[in-house]
N, C-alpha and C positions, 0 to 999 in steps of 0.2 A: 703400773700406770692405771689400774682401774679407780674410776670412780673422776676421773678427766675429758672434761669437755674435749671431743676432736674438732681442732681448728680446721677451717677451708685453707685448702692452697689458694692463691691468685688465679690458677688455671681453673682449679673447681669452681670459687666463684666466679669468674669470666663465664665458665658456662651457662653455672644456674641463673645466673642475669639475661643470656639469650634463649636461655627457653621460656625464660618467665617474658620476654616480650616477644617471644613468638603466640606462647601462647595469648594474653594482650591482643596481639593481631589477628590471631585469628578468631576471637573473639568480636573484636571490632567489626572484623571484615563480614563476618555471617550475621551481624546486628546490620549494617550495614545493607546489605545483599535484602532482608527481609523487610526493612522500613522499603529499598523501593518498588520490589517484589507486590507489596502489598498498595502501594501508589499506582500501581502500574494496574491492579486488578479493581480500583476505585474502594478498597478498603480503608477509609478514615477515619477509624475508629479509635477508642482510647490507649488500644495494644499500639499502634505508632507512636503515642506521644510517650508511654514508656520504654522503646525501645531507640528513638531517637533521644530520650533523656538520658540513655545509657552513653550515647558516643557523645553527645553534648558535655555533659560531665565533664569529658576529661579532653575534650577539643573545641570550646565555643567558638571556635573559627568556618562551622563546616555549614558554609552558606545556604547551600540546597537542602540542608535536613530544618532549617530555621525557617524555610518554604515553607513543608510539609507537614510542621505543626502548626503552620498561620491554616494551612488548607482544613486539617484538622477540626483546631478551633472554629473555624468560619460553618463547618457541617455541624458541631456541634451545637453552636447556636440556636439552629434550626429545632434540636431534637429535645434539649436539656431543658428543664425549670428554670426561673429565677433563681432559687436558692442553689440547685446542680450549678447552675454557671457561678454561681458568684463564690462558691469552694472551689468551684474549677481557674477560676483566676486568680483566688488568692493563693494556689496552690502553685499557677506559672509564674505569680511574681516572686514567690519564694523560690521557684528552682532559679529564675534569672540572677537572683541575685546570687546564688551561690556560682553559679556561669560566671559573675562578673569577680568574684574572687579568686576564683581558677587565672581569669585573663581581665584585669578592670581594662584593659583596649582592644575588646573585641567589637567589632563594629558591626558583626551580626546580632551581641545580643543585648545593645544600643540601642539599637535601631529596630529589633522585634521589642525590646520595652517601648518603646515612642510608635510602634502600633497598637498594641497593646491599649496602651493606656488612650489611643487616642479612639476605641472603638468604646469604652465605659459609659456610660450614661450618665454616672458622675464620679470622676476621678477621684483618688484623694492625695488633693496636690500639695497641700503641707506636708506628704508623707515623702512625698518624691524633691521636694527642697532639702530635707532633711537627709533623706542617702546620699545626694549630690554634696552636702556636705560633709558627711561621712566618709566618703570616697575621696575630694578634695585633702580632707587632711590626712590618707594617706599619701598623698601623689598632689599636689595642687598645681602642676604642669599638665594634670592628665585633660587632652583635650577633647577626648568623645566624650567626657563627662559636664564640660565646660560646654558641648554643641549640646548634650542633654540640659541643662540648666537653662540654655536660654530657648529651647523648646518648653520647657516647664515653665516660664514664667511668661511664657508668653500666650500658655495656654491657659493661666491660672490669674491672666492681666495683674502680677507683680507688680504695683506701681516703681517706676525706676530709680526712685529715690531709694527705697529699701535694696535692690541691687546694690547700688553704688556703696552702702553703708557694707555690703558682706565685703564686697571688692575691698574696703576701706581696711575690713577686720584682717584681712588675707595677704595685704602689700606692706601692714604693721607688722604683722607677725614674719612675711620676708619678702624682703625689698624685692630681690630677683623672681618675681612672677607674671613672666609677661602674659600671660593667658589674664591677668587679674586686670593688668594697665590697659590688656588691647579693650576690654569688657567695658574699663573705663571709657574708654573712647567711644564707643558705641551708647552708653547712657547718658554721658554728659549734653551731645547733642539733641537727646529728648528732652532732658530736662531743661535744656534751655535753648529753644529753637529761635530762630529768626525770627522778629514782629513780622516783618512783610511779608514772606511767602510759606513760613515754617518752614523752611530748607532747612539742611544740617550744614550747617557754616561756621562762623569764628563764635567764641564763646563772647560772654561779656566779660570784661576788665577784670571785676572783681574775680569772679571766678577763675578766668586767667591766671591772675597771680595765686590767689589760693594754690591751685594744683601746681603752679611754678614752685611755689616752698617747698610743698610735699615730692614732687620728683629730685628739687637740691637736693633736699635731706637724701633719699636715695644712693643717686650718686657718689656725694661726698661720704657715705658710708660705703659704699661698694662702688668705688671706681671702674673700673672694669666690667662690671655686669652691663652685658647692652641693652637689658629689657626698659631699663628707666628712661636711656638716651635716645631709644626708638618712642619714649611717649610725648619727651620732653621734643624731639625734632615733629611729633605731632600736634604738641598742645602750639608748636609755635609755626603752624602750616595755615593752609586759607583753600577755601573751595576753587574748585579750578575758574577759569575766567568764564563771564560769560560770552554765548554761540554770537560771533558779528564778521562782518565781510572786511579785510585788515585794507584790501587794497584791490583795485580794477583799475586794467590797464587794456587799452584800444590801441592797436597796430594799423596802421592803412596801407601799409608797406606788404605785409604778411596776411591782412587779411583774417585779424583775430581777436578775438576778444580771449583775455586772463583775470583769472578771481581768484582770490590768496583769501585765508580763511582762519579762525582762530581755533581749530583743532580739525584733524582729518576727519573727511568725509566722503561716503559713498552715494554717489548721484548718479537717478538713472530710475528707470521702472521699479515701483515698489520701496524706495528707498526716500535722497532726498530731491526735493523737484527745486529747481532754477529757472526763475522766469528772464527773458532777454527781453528789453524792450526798446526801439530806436524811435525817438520821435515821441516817443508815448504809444508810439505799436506793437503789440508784441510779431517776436520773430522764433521762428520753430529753427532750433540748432540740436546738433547731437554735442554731448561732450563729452572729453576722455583727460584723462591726464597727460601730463608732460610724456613721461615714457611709454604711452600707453598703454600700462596695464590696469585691466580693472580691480580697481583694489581702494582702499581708504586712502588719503589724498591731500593734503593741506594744500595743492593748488591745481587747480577743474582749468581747461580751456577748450573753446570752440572754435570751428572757422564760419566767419561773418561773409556770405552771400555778395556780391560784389553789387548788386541794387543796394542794400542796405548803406554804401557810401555814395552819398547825392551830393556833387562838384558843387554846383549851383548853390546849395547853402551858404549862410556864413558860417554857420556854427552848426550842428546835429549833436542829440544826445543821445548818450549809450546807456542804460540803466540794468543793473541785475537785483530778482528780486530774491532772495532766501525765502521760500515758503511758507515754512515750517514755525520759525519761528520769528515771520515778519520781520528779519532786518535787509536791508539795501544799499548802494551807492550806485551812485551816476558820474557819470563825468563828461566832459563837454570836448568835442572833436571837432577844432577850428580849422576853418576851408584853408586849405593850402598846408596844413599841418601832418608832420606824415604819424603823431603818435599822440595820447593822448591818456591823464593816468590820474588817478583822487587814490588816495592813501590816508589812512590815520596816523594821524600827529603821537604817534608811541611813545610812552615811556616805557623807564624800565620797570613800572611795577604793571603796568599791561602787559608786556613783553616774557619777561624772564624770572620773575620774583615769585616763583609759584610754590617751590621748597620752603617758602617764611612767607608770613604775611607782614603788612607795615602797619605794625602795631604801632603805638606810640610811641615815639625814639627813648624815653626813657625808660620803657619795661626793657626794650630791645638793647639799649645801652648797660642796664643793670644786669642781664642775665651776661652778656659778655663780659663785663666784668666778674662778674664770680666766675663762670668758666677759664680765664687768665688768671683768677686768684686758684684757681685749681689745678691749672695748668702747672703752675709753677712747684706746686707741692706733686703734682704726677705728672712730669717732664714727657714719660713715654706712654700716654696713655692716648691711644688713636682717636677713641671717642670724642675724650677732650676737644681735641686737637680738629677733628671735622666738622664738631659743633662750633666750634667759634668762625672757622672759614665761611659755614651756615652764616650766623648771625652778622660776618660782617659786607656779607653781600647782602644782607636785608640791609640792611643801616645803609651803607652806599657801598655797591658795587665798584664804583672806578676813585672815590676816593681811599676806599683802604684795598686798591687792586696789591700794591707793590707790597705789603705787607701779608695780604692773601700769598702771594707765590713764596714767600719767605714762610710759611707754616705749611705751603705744602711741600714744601722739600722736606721742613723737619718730620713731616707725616708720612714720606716714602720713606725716610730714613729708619722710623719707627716699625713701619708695615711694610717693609720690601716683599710680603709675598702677595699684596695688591699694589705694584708700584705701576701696574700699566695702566688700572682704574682711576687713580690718582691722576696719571699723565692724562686719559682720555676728559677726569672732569676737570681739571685744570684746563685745556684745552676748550670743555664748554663756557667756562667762565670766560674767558680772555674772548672767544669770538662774541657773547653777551656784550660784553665790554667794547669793543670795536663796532659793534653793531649800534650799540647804543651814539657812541660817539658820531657814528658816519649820520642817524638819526637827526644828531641834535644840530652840524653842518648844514643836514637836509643837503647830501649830497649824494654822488650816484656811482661814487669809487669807495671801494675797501679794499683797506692793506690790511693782511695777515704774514705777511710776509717776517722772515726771522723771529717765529713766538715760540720758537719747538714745539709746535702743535702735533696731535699724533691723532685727532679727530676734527671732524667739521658734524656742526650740528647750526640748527636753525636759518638752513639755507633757503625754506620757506618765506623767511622774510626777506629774502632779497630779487625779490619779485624784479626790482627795478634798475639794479646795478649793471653798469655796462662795462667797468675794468675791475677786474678782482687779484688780486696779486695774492701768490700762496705760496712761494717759494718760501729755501732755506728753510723746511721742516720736515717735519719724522711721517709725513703722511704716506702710508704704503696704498693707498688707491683711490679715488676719489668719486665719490658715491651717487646712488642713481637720484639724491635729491637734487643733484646739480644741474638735473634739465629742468628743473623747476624757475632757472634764470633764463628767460625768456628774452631779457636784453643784452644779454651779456656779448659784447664785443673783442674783448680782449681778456686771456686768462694766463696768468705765468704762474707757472707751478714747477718750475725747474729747483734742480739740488732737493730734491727730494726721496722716496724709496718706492716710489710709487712703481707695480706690477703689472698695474692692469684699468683700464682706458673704458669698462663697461658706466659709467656712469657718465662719461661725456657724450651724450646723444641727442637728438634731436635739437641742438640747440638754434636755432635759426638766425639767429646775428652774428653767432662767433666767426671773427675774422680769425685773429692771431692766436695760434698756440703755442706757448713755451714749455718742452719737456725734458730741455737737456740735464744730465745727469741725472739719472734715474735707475729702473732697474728693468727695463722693459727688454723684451728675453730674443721677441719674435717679431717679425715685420706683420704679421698675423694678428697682434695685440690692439694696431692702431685702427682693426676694421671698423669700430664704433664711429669712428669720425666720418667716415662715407658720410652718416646720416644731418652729417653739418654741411648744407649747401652754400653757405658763403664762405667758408675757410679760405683764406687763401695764402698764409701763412704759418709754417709747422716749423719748428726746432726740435731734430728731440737727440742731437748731440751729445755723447759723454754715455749713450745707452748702449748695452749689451748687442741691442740688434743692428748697428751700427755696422760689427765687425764681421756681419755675416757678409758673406760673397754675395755680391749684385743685390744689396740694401737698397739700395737709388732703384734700382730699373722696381725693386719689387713693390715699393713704395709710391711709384711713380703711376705704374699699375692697380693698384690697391685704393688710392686715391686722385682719379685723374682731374680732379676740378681743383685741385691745389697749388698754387703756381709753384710754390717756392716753397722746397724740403730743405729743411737745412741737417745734414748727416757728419 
């Protein structure tokens, strides 16, 4: 057998593998030990930056040694020539990049290039576009490279039309790159701001559809990829509404003034200021929310002074003013009148329409039609399937309602492992929809009742509602924005799964509560109602704590201003 290579057992190599990374480690460990040894004794000299170069190499994850060569460089500054530093920097941008081959998503040494470069006197920034795309075309999902690109162009003032154009080369080459689409979305609005305020808002037309062809194409080539459908459900979105007061309502009964708002807010010292004024005086109130927790808030109330209501008037005004950004409503409080309330005349694209904007019916009619012509060649394609529900709540909400719930069945059917999502925004649409219509009435009851709902949203805008009916649906509890119904007198919420009673509080007009059949466990659950001082009507029949021994007496106890339990 001589003159034969002796093969390794598996056991021998097993070993020689762990002594080779013991050794490895300890190696590490004693490079390690003397870079902070030597931090420790304020040595910052060029011996750490090659000993930290050693564990870098092969770990650019090791945050605190990416420290200690900033600390380094920063003393050397101090000590080196022009030309010493300028070998010395071209020499850390050549070790970074070999760091960024070892790991291109290490965000230590990212982020020690973007110091780096940002301490130069003059960079050189076409060299740094030029790695970012070097790096891109291995990986162009990679996104510490994609936060480094738009550090670089932003520090090298890229005009953003040249952006757009790489973005352009990146989403041809493959469709599914959403780091490429999101980048889109970020330039397009510089490139084409608003006349009025230079906000970043809806594009123009033309351009609209431009980018509407280029994401079809997309799509219709790779069904299934989400990146395009998350640009196209962007290119066809609108800036949030603007800051205004939706509604103010005066009580005389209660002793209060309520303001309902178009996105939550925090009011109060240092935050936003709310002026009250009666008469044209101002009046010093404290306010809190409904449930009063101090927290952000889409509807602020105070109690109003019992001077502030003057018998002898005919009429008194209540005014609030939004500070901040100057908007107000008044409303007029006639002698003998026990309440008093000015609301905006809403639609639904002030309301709810914030997912789509109301573009022109016929871009927003053409884009549903190609997605139904898609639909039909990819039966089971979700995306499909949620953009068009999109689109036809942009178009009209309550005329294609009944065609909406028929796509989101076939959309649970497709995606049963979000079929609760599905239930929860099905459920936001439908109360949109009921909201809208109780709107357009101009009336002060809503039925929800029998929708299989399994959430309640946008109960801010029911500032004003006095009977709300919720039965016969899938609602397991009902939420703390429902103290936000300040008027509400009557509420039925029976034949439901509802567990738990924390969000019926403080509401100051509810008389009648309907809870029968439900799932409520304990005589203990209904203590939230205490804080309802007119109740005087309770059902909660067909519930679990029904069948507990001495229910009645414990109930009766629990809530003594209630006339009438019914068990």
């Amino acid at each position: 057998m001589h003159g034969r290579l002796k093969v390794k057992t598996s056991e021998e190599q097993a070993e020689a593998k762990r002594l080779e990374r013991e050794q490895k480690l300890k190696l590490y460990q004693s490079a390690t030990q003397a870079v902070f040894q030597k931090r420790q004794a304020g040595e910052l000299d060029e011996s750490v930056l090659e000993l930290t170069s050693q564990i870098l190499g092969a770990n650019p994850d090791f945050a605190t040694l990416w420290n200690c060569r900033r600390e380094v460089l920063q003393r050397l500054e101090t000590e080196k020539s022009p030309e010493e530093l300028d070998a010395l920097v071209k020499a850390e941008l050549g070790f970074l990049e070999s760091c960024l081959r070892v790991n291109p998503k290490s965000y230590g040494t990212w982020h020690h290039r973007c110091w780096l470069l940002g301490r130069l006197p003059e960079p050189n920034w076409a060299r740094e576009l030029e790695l970012c795309a070097r790096f891109l075309e291995v990986d162009e999902r990679n996104f510490h490279c994609w936060d480094y690109r738009r550090f670089v162009a932003a520090q090298a003032a890229v005009p953003p039309g040249e952006e757009l154009a790489f973005t352009d080369s990146l989403i041809t080459r493959n469709f599914s790159n959403y780091s490429s689409w999101h980048y889109r979305s970020c330039l397009l609005p510089q490139l084409h701001p608003e006349p009025d305020s230079g906000a970043q808002g809806r594009l123009p037309e033309d351009v609209l559809l431009r980018e509407l062809e280029l994401v079809q194409n997309a799509f219709f080539t790779d069904p299934n990829d989400q990146s395009a459908w998350f640009y196209h459900r962007w290119l066809l979105g609108r800036a949030d509404p603007p800051d205004a007061l939706h509604c103010l309502h005066v009580s005389r009964d209660d002793a209060c003034l309520t303001v309902s708002f178009s996105r939550p807010l925090l009011v109060g010292p240092g935050t936003e200021t709310l002026l009250v004024m009666v008469d044209g005086a101002p009046l010093a109130v404290e306010w809190r929310t409904p449930d009063g927790k101090k927290r952000p808030c889409y509807v602020w109330l105070c109690d109003l002074p019992a001077a502030s209501f003057d018998d002898q008037l005919s009429q008194q005004t209540f005014r609030v003013v939004w500070m901040a950004v100057d908007a107000q409503k008044e409303c007029v409080l006639m002698k003998g009148r026990p309440e008093a309330w000015c609301r905006d005349s809403a639609t639904d694209e002030q309301l709810f329409r914030c997912e789509l904007s109301v573009e022109k019916s016929t871009v927003l009619q053409s884009e549903l039609e190609s997605c139904k012509e898609l639909q039909e060649l990819e039966p089971e394609n979700k995306w499909c399937l949620l953009t068009i529900i999109l689109l036809m709540r942009a178009l009209d909400p309550l005329l294609y309602e009944k065609e909406t719930l028929q796509y989101f069945q076939t959309l649970k059917a497709v995606d049963p492992m979000r079929a609760a999502y599905m239930d929860d925004l099905r459920s936001k649409f439908l109360v949109e929809n009921s909201v809208l219509k109780m709107e357009y009435a101009d009336a002060r009851v809503l039925y929800l009742g029998g929708k299989d709902l399994t959430a309640l949203c946008h109960l801010e805008q029911l500032l004003l509602v006095t009977h709300l009916d919720l039965s016969h649906n899938r609602l397991r509890s009902l939420p703390p924005a429902l103290a936000a119904l300040r008027c509400l007198e009557v509420l039925q919420a029976s034949d439901n799964a509802i567990e738990a009673l924390d969000g019926v509080t403080n509401l100051p007009r509810l008389q009648e509560l309907a809870l029968s059949n439900n799932r409520l466990q304990q005589p203990a659950a209904l203590q939230p109602l205490a804080s309802c001082p007119r109740l005087a009507l309770l059902d909660v029949q067909g519930n679990p704590l029904c069948q507990a021994e001495g229910a009645q007496e414990c109930l009766a106890e629990l809530l003594p201003s209630v006339s009438s339990i019914l068990t």
